[in-house]
C-alpha angles and dihedrals in degrees: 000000000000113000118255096249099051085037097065097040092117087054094059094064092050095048095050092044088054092052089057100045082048099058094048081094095064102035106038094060126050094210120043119210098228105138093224098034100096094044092055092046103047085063093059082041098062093034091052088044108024086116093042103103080209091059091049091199103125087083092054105031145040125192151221152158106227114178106260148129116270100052107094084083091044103041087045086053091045087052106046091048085063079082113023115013139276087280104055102039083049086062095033085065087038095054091047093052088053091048098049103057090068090036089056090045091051089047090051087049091062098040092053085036097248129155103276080228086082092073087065081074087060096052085089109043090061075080111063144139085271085058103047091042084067097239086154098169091042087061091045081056092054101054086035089052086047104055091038093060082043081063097043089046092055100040086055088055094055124351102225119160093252094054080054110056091038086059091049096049106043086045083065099049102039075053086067096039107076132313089240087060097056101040085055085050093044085045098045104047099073085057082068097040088057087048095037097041090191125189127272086258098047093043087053090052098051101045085048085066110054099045101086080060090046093047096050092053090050084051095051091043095044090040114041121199106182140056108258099065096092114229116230097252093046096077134042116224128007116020090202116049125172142153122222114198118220125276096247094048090054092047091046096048100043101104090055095051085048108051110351098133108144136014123278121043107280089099092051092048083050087061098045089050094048095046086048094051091055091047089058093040091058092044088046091053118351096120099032111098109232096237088195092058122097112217124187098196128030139221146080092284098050096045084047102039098120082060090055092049087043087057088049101049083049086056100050088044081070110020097062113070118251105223125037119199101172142068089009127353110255117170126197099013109145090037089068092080099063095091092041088053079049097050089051100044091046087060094057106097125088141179132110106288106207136153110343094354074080092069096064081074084066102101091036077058099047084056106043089056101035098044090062094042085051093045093046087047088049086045092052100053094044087054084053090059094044091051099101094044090060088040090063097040083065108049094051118102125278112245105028137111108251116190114211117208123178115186127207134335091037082184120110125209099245100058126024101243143081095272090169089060092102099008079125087074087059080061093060093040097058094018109038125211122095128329123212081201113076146104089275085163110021103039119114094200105049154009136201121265092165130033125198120206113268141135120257116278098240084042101045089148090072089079120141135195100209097050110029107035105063110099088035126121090176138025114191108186136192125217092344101200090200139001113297092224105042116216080303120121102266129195088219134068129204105251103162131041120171117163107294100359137073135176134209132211121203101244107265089035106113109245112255109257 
């Protein structure tokens, strides 16, 4: 029998092939069309540059750091731009998220004794609604929650000092990824205690470990710091109010929650390849002992225990609710586990995968390399689109206020949502100056002192002259349906049209050149 490592030699070429093919999204466009994504980094944004004169933020925003969940993507983001800009350390995160989903999966082959093949079925899910919907910091949590339980895991198979301090750390820090993130690890570590059945000592031991974690999220939650947790005054009625959808809509619509990433089908075929990969992989070997695997424990539950967190992921899909009203708004929240029910399940099947069984991994890897390659063409043309917004952005001049509009429809072609909802937030990023779009009341690292006028960001057509122009140098507008101004004296003059975009400049302002 060949050892496992030289075994497994082919594998290392794919994997890292792969890594590279999964990374061309985030690389190949400057702006990502994510719907939450430049809200998220524009708070990173004011709280890297609120000192910086060229940023002008210090008149419009104070920050902190208060101690709560949410900040391991931002403060990531606010490290890495120490060396290379907002916009880079934004994709280097980015970059590391993507990569650890397979990473983690790979890890999670070799702790329940499965063909490290398996981990090609993650590459994809790295990209999922969650992901397209732009929850940054929930998909931080996710990497941050499976690599956490791998540690667990490990340390439950044999308690070395390494295993430990890996469960204690990354408790921490899965603590500061996403709550989500740490209900699905408190919930998921007595799965492994059920599989494991550790000793008194060794249960003692585990659990020890994860308490300072524990304890830091029951301090956060007893002790709010940030404004969107309601007080109890502030409201009349309820203090919890949430909306379940229906079973069948859940079930329907789980392919969707799971990989729908751009517009058109080819995400939702991806799905249906992978699922049907791993269908053929635990026929194939589902109930054949793989001879060449080591196993601590034994038993059908431990053997099987990626079926059991599977099952659980499943449960908590449509057991959360998936919109919260009080006491904060929170919207697609049980629909986040879908993936994560995905990533389990994929890692199921067992049996030894040797000379032409590799090739059932064939349309897993077709995927894997052609889904990355179809989203970066879709964010490229959308960038393309986008082109003479950022041109104008730049040519306006530094140090003024520039109000960004977008009319109706606020979709793009490329994803199926309204992706122009919080561009306003890309101003501020390359521009600098205040933003009408933010986490005024959700955010952890700031909060308004100074408004400026603007419409709402999902009703930009509201838009007023009168009202919202005022303290304005420069108005860029999308798919203006009629002129801003009217046949009224106005004190700004059209001086850029490109396509479907135009951009304004207050009288007595030079023109950008």
């Amino acid at each position: 029998m060949q050892p496992a490592r030289s075994r497994d030699l082919p594998f290392a070429p794919v994997f890292l092939v792969l890594a590279a093919v999964a990374l061309a999204p985030i690389w190949r466009a400057r702006i990502l069309p994510l719907l939450d994504e430049p809200n998220h980094l524009s708070a990173v944004f004011i709280y890297h540059h609120i000192d910086d004169p060229w940023a002008r933020l210090g008149s419009f925003y104070e920050v902190s750091i208060p101690n709560v969940p949410y900040l391991a993507y931002y403060l990531l983001v606010h490290l890495f731009a120490h060396a290379v800009g907002i916009e880079i350390a934004n994709k280097i995160v980015q970059s590391a998220y993507v990569l650890a989903i397979p990473l983690a999966a790979l890890v999670w082959t070799r702790r329940t004794g499965r063909s490290p093949w398996l981990s090609i079925l993650a590459f994809p899910l790295a990209y999922s609604f969650s992901w397209s919907l732009g929850f940054h910091p929930f998909n931080v949590g996710v990497a941050l929650f499976l690599f956490t339980l791998a540690a667990v895991d490990a340390f439950l198979e044999r308690p070395r000092k390494a295993a430990g301090v890996a469960v204690a750390l990354l408790g921490l820090a899965c603590d500061y990824g996403h709550p989500l993130a740490v209900l699905s690890l408190y919930l998921s570590v007595p799965v492994l205690l059920l599989a494991h059945r550790p000793a008194p000592r060794r249960l003692g031991l585990t659990l020890l470990l994860l308490l300072p974690g524990a304890a830091l999220f029951a301090w956060q939650v007893l002790h709010p710091q940030v404004a969107w947790v309601a007080p109890p005054q502030a409201t009349e009625g309820p203090r919890v109010v949430f909306e379940h959808m229906p079973a069948e809509y859940m079930l329907r619509y789980f392919p969707e929650h799971t990989l729908e990433t751009v517009s058109g089908p080819r995400d939702l075929e991806a799905f249906w390849v992978l699922v049907g990969s791993a269908v053929l992989l635990l026929a194939a070997g589902v109930l054949a002992r793989d001879k060449g695997a080591r196993f601590t424990g034994s038993g059908f539950v431990f053997r099987y225990r990626a079926a059991l967190l599977a099952l659980l992921m499943l449960g908590l899909y449509f057991a959360v609710p998936y919109q919260l009203e009080r006491p904060f708004a929170w919207w697609f929240v049980g629909g986040r586990f879908a993936p994560l029910a995905c990533f389990f399940a994929f890692l199921v099947p067992s049996g030894d995968v040797r000379g032409r069984k590799v090739f059932l991994f064939a349309p897993a890897l077709l995927v894997a390399l052609a889904l990355p390659l179809h989203i970066s063409s879709k964010y490229a043309a959308f960038n393309e689109r986008a082109r003479p917004f950022v041109r104008m952005v730049a040519r306006a001049r530094p140090g003024t206020d520039i109000l960004f509009l977008s009319m109706l429809p606020r979709t793009d072609p490329a994803v199926n949502w309204e992706v122009y909802n919080q561009m306003a937030a890309w101003v501020q990023i390359l521009h600098g100056g205040y933003s009408p779009s933010g986490w005024f009341d959700t955010n952890s690292l700031f909060k308004v002192v100074r408004h400026l006028p603007a419409p709402p960001h999902r009703q930009q057509e509201w838009f007023n002259p009168d009202v919202h122009a005022g303290p304005y140098h420069y108005i860029i507008v999308r798919n203006e349906p009629r002129p801003l101004f009217g046949d009224a004296p106005s004190p700004f003059h059209l001086v850029d049209e490109e396509g479907e975009w135009k951009m304004y400049a207050r009288d007595g302002e030079p023109s950008p050149e």
